[in-house]
C-alpha positions as CSV (number, residue, x, y, z in Angstrom):
1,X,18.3,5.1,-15.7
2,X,20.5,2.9,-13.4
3,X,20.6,-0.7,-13.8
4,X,20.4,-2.8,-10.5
5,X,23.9,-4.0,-9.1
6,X,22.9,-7.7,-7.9
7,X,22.6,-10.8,-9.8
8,X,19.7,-11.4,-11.3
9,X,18.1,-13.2,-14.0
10,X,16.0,-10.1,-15.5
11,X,16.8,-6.3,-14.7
12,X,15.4,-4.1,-12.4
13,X,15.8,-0.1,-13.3
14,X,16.1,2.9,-11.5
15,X,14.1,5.8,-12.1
16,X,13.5,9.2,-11.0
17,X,9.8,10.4,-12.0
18,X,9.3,14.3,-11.9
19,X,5.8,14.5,-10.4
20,X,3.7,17.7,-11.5
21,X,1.1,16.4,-9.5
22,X,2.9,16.3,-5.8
23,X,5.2,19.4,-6.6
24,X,4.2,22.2,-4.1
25,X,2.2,19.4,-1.9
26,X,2.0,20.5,1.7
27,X,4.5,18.5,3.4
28,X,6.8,20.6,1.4
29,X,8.2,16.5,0.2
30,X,10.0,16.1,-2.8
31,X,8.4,15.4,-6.0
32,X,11.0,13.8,-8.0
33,X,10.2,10.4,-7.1
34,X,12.3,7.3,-7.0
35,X,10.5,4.6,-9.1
36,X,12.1,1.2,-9.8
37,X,10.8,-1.3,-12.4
38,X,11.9,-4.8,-13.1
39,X,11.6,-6.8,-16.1
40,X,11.9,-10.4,-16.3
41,X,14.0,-12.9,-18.0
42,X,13.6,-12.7,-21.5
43,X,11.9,-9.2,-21.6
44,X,16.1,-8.3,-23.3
45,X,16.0,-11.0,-25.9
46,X,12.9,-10.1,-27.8
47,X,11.9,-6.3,-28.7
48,X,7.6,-7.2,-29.3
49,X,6.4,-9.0,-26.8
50,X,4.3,-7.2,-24.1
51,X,3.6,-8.2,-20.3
52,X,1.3,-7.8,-17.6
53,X,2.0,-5.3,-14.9
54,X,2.0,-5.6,-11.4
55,X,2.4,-2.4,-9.1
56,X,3.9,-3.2,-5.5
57,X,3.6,-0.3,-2.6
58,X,4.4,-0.4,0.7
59,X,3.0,-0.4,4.0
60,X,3.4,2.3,6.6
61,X,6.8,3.8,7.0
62,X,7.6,2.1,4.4
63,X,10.2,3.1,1.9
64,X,10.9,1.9,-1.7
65,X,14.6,1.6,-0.9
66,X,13.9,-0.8,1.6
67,X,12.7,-3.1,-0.9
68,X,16.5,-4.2,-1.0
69,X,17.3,-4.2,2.1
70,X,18.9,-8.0,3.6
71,X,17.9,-9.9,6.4
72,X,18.9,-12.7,8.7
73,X,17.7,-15.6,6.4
74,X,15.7,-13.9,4.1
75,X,16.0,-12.2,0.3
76,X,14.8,-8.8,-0.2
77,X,11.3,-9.1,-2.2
78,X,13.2,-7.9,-5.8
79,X,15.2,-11.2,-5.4
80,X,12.6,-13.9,-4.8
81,X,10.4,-12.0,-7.5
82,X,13.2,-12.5,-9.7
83,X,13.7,-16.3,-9.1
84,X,10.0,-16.6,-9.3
85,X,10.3,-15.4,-12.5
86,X,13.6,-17.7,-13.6
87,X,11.6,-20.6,-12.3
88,X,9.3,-20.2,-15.1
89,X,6.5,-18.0,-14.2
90,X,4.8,-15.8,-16.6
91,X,6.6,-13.1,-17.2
92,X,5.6,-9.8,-15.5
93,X,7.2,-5.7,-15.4
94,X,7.1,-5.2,-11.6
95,X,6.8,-1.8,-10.9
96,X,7.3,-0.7,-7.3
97,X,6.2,2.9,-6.3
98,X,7.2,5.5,-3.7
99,X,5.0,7.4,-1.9
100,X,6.9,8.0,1.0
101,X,5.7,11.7,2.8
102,X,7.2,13.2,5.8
103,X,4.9,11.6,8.2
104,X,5.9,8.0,7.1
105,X,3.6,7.8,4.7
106,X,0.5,8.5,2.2
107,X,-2.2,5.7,2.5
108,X,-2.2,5.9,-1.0
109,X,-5.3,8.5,-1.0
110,X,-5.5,12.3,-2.2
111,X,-5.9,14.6,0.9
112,X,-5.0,18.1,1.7
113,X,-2.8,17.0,4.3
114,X,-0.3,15.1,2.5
115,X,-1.0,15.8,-1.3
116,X,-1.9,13.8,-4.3
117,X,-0.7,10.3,-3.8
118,X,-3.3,8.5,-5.7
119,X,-3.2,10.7,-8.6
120,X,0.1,10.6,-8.7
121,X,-0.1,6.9,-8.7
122,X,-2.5,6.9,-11.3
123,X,-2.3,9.4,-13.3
124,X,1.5,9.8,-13.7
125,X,3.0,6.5,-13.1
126,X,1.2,4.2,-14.8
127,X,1.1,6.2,-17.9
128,X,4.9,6.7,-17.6
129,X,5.5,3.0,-17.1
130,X,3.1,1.9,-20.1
131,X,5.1,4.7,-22.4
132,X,8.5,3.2,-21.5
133,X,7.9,-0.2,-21.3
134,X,6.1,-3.1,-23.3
135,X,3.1,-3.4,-20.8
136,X,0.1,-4.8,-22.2
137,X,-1.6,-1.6,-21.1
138,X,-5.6,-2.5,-20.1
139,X,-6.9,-3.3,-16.8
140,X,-6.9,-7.0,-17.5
141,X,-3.4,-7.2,-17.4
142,X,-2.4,-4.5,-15.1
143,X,-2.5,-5.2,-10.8
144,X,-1.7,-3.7,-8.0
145,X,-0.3,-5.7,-4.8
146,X,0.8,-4.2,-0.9
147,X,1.2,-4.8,2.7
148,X,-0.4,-3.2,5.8
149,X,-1.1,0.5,4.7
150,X,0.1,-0.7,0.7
151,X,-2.4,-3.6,1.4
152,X,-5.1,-0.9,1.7
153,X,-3.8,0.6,-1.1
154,X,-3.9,-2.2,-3.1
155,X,-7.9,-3.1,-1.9
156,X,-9.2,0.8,-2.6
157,X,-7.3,1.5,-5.9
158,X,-9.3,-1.2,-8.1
159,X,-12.7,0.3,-6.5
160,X,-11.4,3.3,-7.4
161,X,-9.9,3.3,-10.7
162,X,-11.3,0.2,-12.2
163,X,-10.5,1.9,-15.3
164,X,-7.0,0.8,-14.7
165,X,-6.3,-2.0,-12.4
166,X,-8.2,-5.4,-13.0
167,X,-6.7,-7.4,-10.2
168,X,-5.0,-7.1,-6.3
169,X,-3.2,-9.1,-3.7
170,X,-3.7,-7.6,0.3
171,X,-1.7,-9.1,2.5
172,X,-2.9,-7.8,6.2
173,X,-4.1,-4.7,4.5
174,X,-5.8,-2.6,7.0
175,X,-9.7,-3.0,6.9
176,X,-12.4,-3.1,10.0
177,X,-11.3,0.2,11.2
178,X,-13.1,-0.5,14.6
179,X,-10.7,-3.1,15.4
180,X,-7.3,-2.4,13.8
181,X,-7.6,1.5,14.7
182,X,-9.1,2.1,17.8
183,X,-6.8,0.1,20.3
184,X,-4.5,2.9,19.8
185,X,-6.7,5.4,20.2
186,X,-6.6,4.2,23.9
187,X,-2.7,4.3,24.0
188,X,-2.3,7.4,22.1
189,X,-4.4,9.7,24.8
190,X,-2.1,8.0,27.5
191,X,1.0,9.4,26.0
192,X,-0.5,12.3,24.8
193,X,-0.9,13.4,28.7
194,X,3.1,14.4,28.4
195,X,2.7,16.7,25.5
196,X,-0.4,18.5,27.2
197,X,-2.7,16.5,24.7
198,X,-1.3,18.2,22.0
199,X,-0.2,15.8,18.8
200,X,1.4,18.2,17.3
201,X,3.9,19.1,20.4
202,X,4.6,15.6,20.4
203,X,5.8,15.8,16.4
204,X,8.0,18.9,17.5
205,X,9.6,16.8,19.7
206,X,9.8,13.9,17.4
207,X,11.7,16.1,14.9
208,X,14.4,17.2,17.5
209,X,15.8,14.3,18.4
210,X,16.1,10.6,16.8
211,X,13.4,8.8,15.8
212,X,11.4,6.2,17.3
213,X,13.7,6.5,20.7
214,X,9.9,6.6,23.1
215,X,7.9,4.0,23.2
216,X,5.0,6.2,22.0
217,X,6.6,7.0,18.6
218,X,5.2,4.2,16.5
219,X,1.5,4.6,17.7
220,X,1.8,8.6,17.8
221,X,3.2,9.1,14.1
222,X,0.5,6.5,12.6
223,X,-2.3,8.4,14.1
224,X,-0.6,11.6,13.1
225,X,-0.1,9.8,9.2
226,X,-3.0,8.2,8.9
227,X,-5.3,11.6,10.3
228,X,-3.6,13.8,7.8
229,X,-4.6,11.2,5.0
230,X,-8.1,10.9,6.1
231,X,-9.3,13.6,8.3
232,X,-6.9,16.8,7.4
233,X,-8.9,19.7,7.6
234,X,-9.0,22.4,4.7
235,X,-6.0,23.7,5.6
236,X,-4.3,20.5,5.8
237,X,-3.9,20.2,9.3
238,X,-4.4,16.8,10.5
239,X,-7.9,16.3,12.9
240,X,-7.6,12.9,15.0
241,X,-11.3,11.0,15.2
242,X,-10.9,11.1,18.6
243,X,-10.8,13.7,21.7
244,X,-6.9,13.5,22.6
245,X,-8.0,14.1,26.6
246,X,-10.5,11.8,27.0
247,X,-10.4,9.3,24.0
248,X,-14.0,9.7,23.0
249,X,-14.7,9.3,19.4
250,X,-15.2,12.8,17.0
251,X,-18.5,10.8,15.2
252,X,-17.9,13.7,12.1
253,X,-14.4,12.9,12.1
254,X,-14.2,9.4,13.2
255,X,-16.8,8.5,9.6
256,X,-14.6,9.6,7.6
257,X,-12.0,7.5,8.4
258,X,-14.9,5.2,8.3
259,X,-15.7,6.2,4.5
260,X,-12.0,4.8,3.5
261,X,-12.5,1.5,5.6
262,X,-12.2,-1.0,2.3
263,X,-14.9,-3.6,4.2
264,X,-17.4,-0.7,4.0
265,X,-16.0,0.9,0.5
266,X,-17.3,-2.5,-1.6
267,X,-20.9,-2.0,-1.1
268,X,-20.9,1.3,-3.2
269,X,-18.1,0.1,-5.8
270,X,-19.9,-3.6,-6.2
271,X,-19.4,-3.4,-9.9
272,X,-16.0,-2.7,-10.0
273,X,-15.5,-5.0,-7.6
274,X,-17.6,-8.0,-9.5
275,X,-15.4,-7.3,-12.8
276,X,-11.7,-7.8,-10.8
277,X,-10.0,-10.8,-12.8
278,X,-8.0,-12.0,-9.4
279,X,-8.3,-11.1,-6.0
280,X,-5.7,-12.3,-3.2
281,X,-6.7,-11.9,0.5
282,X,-4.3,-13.1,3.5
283,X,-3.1,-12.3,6.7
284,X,-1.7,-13.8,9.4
285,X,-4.0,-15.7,12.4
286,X,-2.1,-13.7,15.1
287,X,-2.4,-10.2,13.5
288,X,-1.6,-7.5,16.2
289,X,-4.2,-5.2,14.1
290,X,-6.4,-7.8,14.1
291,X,-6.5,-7.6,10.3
292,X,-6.8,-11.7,10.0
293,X,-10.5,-10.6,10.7
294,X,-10.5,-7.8,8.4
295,X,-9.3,-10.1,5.8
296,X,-12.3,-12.0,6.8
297,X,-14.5,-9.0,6.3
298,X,-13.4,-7.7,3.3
299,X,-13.5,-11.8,2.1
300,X,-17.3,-11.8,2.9
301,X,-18.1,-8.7,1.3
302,X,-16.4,-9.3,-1.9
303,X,-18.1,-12.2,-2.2
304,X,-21.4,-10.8,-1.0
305,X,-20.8,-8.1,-4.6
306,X,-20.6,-11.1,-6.7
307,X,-17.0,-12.0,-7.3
308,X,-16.6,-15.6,-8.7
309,X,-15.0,-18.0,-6.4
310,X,-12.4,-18.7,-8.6
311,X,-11.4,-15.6,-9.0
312,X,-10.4,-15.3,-5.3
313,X,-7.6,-16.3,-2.9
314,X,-8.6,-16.4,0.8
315,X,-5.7,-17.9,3.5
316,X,-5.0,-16.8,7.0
317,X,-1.7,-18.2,8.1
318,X,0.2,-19.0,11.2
319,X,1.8,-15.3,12.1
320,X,1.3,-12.0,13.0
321,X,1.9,-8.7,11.6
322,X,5.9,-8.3,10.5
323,X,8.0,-11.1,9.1
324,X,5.4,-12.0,6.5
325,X,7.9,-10.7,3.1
326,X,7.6,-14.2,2.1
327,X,3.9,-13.9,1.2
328,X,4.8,-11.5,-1.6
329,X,5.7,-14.2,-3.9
330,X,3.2,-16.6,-3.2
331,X,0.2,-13.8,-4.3
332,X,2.8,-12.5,-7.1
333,X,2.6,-16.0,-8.7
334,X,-0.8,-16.3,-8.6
335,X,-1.7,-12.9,-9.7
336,X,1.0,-13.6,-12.8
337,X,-0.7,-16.7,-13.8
338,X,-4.0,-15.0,-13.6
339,X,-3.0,-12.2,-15.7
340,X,-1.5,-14.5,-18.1
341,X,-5.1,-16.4,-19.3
């Protein structure tokens, strides 16, 4: 365990978790995991009292050291949690969790393209974190928070584990999968024309030189992420939902990305959904995913399963997509405060 190096009113901690659960995944990634947790002011001075949880995961690309990284007028997330925290918020463990594969990234999801990231999320970390630190370890007081891909995360895992997590914060978490998805379908057949359609002779070339040095990368590698999270074959070979010559839409394929959209996952996990404690929902008005309106969506159909009003934070803002780290704290507060009742 390595103790953070900043200046900071409570502690954050640097783990390594040994994962049985991704060892031998099929990305061949590493499965000792970086895991950091932070514990606020006070957490030192008395040895009995327990705390709410909140996980934080990341959005595509995403990786957990760059929850430190500094820039141009802004603190890194693990700094204004901490003053949030000296201010006089309840206090919280923040846990923030890798999941970082060699396609940029995990969604979050079990799939036999990139291996067992919710498991591993599930299954392993939270039962490491409750056995080494005072949690107060019940849904009620445990939540689970993310942007952009971890926003998704954070909007499927309740659904799906309501066992464990009782409460979320999405900001621009990707939802309405007709509108944040297919635009790049479009884009993605255009470059694909100088890698003889082939996605896969597109990562070959990706891996010999630096990354993210054509303007296709971005679009490419998210398509080639994302379809190895949702659509991977048996084998594990990532399937796009879409013909790569013409752009048509796979229908097979193309539901079941459709089957991990969260705006059409609440219908069939209503009661989980009903039972959440706290629910934060925002994005930004000028979303380039458009994911203001799948913030919308997902708004109308949590509310549609019976969530109480109160129990849920709706805002669309004045921004788009990146530059929106200063969210995190706003939905942290609230979630802490609603975890503390």
């Amino acid at each position: 365990m390595l103790p953070w190096d900043g200046e900071l009113a409570g502690r954050l901690d640097r783990h390594i978790v040994n994962s049985a659960l991704l060892r031998g995944n099929p990305l061949g990634d590493p499965h000792e995991r970086p895991l950091w947790v932070y514990v606020p002011p006070g957490y030192d001075d008395d040895g009995s009292e327990r705390y709410p949880a909140v996980y934080v995961i990341q959005g595509y690309t995403g990786h957990l050291t760059m929850w430190a990284n500094r820039t141009p007028f802004r603190q890194p997330f693990v700094e204004t949690a901490d003053a949030l925290f000296a201010g006089g918020a309840p206090g919280c463990v923040v846990v923030y969790v890798d999941a970082w594969t060699a396609y940029g990234g995990s969604q979050f999801v079990d799939s036999p393209g990139t291996g067992r990231y919710h498991s591993y999320l599930c299954d392993e970390v939270v039962p490491w974190v409750d056995a080494h630190y005072r949690t107060i370890p019940d849904r009620e007081s445990r939540a689970i928070a993310g942007k952009s891909s971890g926003g998704f995360g954070a909007m499927i895992t309740p659904m799906l584990r309501p066992d464990l997590f009782g409460a979320l914060a999405t900001h621009a978490g990707d939802a309405l999968y007709e509108l944040c998805y297919v635009p790049d379908f479009g884009r993605a057949v255009r470059a694909l024309r100088d890698y003889d359609q082939d996605i896969q002779a597109w990562w070959a070339d990706f891996r010999a030189r630096p990354a993210f040095t054509k303007p296709e990368d971005p679009t490419l590698l998210m398509l080639l992420g994302v379809s190895a999270c949702f659509s991977a074959g048996e084998d594990g070979t990532p399937e796009l939902p879409f013909d790569p010559a013409t752009g048509v839409l796979r229908p097979a394929t193309w539901q079941r990305w459709l089957d991990w959209d969260p705006v059409r996952m609440v219908p069939a996990h209503a009661v989980a959904v009903r039972s959440l404690r706290a629910v934060w929902i925002d994005a930004g008005m000028s979303d380039e995913y458009y994911l203001d309106l799948g913030a919308e969506a997902f708004r109308a159909e949590v509310a549609k399963a019976g969530l109480p009003a109160e129990r849920l934070h709706f805002e669309l803002f004045d921004a788009g997509h990146g530059g929106i780290d200063y969210r995190y704290p706003l939905s942290l507060a609230w979630l802490a405060e609603k975890l503390a009742r």
